[in-house]
C-alpha positions as MATLAB code, in Angstrom:
seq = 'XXXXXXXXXXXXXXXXXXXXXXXXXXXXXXXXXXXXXXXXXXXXXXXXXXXXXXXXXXXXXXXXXXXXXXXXXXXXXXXXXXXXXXXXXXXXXXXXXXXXXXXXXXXXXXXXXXXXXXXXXXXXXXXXXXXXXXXXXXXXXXXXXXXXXXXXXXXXXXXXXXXXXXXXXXXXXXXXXXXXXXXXXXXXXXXXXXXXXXXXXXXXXXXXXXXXXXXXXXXXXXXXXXXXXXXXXXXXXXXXXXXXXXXXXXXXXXXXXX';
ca = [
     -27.199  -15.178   29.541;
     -26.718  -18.015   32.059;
     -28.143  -18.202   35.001;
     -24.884  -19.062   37.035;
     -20.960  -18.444   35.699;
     -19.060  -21.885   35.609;
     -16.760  -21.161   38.876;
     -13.603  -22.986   39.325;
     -11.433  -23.751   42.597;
     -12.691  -22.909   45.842;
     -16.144  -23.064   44.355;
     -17.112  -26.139   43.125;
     -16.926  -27.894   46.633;
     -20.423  -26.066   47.658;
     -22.115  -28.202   44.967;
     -20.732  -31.924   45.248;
     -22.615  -34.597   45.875;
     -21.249  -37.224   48.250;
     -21.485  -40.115   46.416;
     -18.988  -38.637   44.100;
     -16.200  -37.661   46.650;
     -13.765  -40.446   45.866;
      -9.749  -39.053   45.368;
      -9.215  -38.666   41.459;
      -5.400  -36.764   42.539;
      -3.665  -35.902   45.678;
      -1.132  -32.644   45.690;
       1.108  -32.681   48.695;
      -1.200  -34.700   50.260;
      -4.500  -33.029   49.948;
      -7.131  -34.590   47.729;
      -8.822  -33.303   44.851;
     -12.476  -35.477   44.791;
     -13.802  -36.675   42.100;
     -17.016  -34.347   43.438;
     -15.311  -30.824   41.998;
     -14.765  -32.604   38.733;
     -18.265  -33.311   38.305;
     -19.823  -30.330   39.269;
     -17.689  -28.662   36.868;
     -18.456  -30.889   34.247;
     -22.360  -30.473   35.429;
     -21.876  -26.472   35.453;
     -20.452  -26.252   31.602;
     -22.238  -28.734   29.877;
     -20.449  -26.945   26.665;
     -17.149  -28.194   28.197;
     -18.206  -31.489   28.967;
     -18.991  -32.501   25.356;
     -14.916  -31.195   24.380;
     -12.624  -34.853   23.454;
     -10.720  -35.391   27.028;
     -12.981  -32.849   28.960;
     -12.632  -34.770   32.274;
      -9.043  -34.946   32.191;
      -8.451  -31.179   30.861;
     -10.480  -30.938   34.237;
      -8.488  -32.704   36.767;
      -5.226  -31.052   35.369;
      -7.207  -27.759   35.922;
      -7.685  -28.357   39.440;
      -4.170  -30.064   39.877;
      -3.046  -26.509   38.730;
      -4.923  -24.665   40.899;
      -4.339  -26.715   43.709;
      -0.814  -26.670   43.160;
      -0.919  -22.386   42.867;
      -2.773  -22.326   45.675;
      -0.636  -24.211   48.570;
       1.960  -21.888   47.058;
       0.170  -18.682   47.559;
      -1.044  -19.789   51.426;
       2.513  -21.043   51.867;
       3.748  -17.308   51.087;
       0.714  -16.155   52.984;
      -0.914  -14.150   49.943;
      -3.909  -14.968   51.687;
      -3.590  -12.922   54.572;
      -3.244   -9.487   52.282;
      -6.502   -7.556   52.249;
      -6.902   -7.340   48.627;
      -6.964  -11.063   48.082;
      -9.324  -11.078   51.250;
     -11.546   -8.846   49.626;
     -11.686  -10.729   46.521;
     -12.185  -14.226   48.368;
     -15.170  -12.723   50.020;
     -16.764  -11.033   47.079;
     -16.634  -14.958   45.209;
     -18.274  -15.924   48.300;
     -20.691  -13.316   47.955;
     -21.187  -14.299   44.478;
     -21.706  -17.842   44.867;
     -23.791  -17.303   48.006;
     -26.470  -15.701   45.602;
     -25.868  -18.219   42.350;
     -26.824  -20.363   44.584;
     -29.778  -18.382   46.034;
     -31.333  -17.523   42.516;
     -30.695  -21.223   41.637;
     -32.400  -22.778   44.187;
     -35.456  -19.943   43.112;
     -35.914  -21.030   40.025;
     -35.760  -24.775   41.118;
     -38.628  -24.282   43.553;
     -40.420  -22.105   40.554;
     -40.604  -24.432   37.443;
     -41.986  -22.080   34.311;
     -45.602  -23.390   33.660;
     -46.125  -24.791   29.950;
     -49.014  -22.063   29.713;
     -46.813  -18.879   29.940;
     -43.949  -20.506   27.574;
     -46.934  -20.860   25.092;
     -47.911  -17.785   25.752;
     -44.769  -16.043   25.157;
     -44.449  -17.915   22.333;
     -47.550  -16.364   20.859;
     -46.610  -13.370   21.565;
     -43.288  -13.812   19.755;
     -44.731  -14.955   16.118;
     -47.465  -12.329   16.278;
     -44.437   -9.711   16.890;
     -43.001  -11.518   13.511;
     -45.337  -10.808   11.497;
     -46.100  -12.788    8.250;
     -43.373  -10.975    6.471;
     -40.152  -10.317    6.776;
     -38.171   -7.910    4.425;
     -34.785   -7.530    2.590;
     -33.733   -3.936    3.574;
     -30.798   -1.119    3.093;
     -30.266    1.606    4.579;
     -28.705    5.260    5.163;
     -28.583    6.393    8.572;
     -27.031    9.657    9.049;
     -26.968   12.633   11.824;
     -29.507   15.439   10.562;
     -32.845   15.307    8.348;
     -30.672   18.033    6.379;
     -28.685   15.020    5.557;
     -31.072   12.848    4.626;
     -33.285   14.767    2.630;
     -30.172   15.452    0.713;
     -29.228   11.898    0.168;
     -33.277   11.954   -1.225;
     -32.462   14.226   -3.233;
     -29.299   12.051   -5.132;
     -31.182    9.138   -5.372;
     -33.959   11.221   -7.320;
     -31.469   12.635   -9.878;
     -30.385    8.891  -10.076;
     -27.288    8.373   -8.012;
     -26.890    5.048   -6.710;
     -28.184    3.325   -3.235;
     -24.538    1.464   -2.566;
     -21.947    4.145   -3.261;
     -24.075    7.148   -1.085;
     -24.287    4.566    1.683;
     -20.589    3.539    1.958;
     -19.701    7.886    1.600;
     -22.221    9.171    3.847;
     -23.528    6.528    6.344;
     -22.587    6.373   10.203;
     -23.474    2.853   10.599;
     -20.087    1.647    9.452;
     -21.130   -2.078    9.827;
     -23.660   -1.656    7.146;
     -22.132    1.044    4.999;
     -19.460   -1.377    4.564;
     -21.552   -3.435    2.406;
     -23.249   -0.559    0.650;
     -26.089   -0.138    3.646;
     -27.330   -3.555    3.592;
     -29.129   -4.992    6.514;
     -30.418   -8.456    4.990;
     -33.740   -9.694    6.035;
     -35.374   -7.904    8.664;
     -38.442   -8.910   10.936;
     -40.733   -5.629   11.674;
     -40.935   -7.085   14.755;
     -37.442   -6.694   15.964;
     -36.722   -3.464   14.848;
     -37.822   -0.449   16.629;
     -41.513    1.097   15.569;
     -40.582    4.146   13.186;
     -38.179    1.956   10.955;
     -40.590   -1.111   10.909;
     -43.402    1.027   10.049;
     -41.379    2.605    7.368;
     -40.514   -0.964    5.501;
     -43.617   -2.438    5.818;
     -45.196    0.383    3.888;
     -42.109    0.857    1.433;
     -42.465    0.140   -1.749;
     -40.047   -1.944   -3.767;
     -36.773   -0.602   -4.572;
     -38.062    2.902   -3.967;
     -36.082    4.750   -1.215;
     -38.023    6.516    1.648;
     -37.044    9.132    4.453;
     -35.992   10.478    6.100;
     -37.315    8.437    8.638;
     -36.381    9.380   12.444;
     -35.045    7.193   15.053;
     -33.513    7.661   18.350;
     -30.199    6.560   16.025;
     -30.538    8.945   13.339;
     -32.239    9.866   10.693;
     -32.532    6.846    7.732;
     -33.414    6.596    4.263;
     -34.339    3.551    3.373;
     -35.231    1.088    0.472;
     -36.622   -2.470    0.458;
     -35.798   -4.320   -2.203;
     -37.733   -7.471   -1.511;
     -40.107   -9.342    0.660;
     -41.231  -12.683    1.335;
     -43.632  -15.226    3.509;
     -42.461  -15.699    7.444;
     -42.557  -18.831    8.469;
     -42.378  -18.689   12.225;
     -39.753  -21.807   14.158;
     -41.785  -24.072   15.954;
     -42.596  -23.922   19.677;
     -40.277  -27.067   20.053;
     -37.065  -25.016   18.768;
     -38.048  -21.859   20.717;
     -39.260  -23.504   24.379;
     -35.901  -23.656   25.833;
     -34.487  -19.819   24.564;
     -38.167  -18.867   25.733;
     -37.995  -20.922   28.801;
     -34.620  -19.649   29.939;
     -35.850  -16.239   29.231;
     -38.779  -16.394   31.316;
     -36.680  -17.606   34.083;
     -33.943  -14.692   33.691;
     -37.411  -12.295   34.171;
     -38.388  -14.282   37.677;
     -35.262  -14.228   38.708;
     -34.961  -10.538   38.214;
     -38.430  -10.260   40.092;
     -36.899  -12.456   43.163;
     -34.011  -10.182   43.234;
     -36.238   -6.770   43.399;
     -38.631   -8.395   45.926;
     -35.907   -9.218   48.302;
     -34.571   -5.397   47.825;
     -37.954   -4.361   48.244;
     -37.635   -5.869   51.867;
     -34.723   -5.474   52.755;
     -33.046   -2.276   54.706;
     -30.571   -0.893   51.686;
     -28.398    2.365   52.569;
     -26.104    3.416   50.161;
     -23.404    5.735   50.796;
     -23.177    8.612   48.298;
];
């Protein structure tokens, strides 16, 4: 999740920087500065990297430029519905810019990426696990699907007939490799103590009820902190910004109409 949306238009003028606010086109007159292109550019880094990015840019704002003199010139911005939406994107931008300028002044310290970062390989594990699975509605269900596999029906075929995870039962209840970790508790329980290729269940989730067979483990070999510290980074700011957001409700006089 980013911490800002890329906003075009009437938006991009609240971030440019003087030195860049040199003409790059002029529509009837008024100038487009080179200062919206760049903070564009600067606010989709993904875009900036695309062949021609700059000019796919100016041509952007050229069109909305252009759309624009025509809807003041036809007054469409006197009508209160595109009033209200002009000041809900100022609302928005107003607090983009208040959460960015939060976690500017609030740098992440080194210590609690590496700590999160401990956290995360111990919740790995030192195994992960190639899994499949039957997840149905009832433990009636399941302890009949038990009951097939016993007399020697296959895994594959009961999966794709009886199965309400489509996604999975679509490829005979396959789930691939599986970290305990990131799976909730009853189910990781359940395939760390599996056997292999020796169904279990039913075994209760708040999805269902599962039966489920490993068919093969192997060694975990956690990514380094180097490939993880900016998805843990980023994370770590998305929870202080959600802790600047509650504090200022926390202080603030809120009354909501029901």
């Amino acid at each position: 999740m980013k911490l800002r949306s890329v906003i075009l238009a009437a938006t991009v003028s609240a971030f440019a920087a003087p030195a860049f606010a040199v003409p790059v086109a002029t529509v009837n007159g008024t100038a487009i500065d080179n200062s919206q292109v760049q903070a564009i550019m600067s606010m989709s880094p993904e875009l900036a990297k695309e062949p021609h990015a700059r000019e796919q840019v100016v041509q952007n704002l050229v069109n909305m430029e252009v759309l624009s003199q025509y809807a003041i010139h036809h007054q469409l911005n006197q009508s209160n519905a595109v009033k209200e939406r002009l000041a809900i994107a100022k609302r928005q931008i107003l607090a983009d810019a208040a959460v960015d300028q939060y976690v500017k002044e609030h740098p992440i310290p080194s210590s609690d990426i590496q700590s999160a970062y401990s956290k995360f390989v111990q919740a790995m594990g030192k195994k992960e696990f190639e899994v499949r699975h039957i997840l149905v509605k009832t433990k009636a269900e399941a302890e009949k699907i038990m009951a097939d596999l016993k007399a020697g029906k296959k895994f594959s075929p009961l999966a794709e007939k009886y199965s309400i995870d489509k996604a999975s039962a679509a490829h005979g209840g396959e789930l691939g490799w599986i970290v305990p970790g990131m799976v909730v508790p009853p189910f990781a329980q359940a395939i760390e103590t599996a056997p292999i290729n020796k169904p279990v269940g039913p075994v209760q989730t708040q999805f269902g009820y599962h039966v489920i067979e490993v068919q093969a483990t192997r060694t975990l070999t956690p990514p380094p902190l180097s490939a993880m510290k900016s998805r843990i980074e980023t994370q770590l700011q998305q929870q202080e910004a959600a802790k600047f957001v509650s504090d200022l409700r926390s202080q603030a006089k809120i009354d909501i109409t029901k």
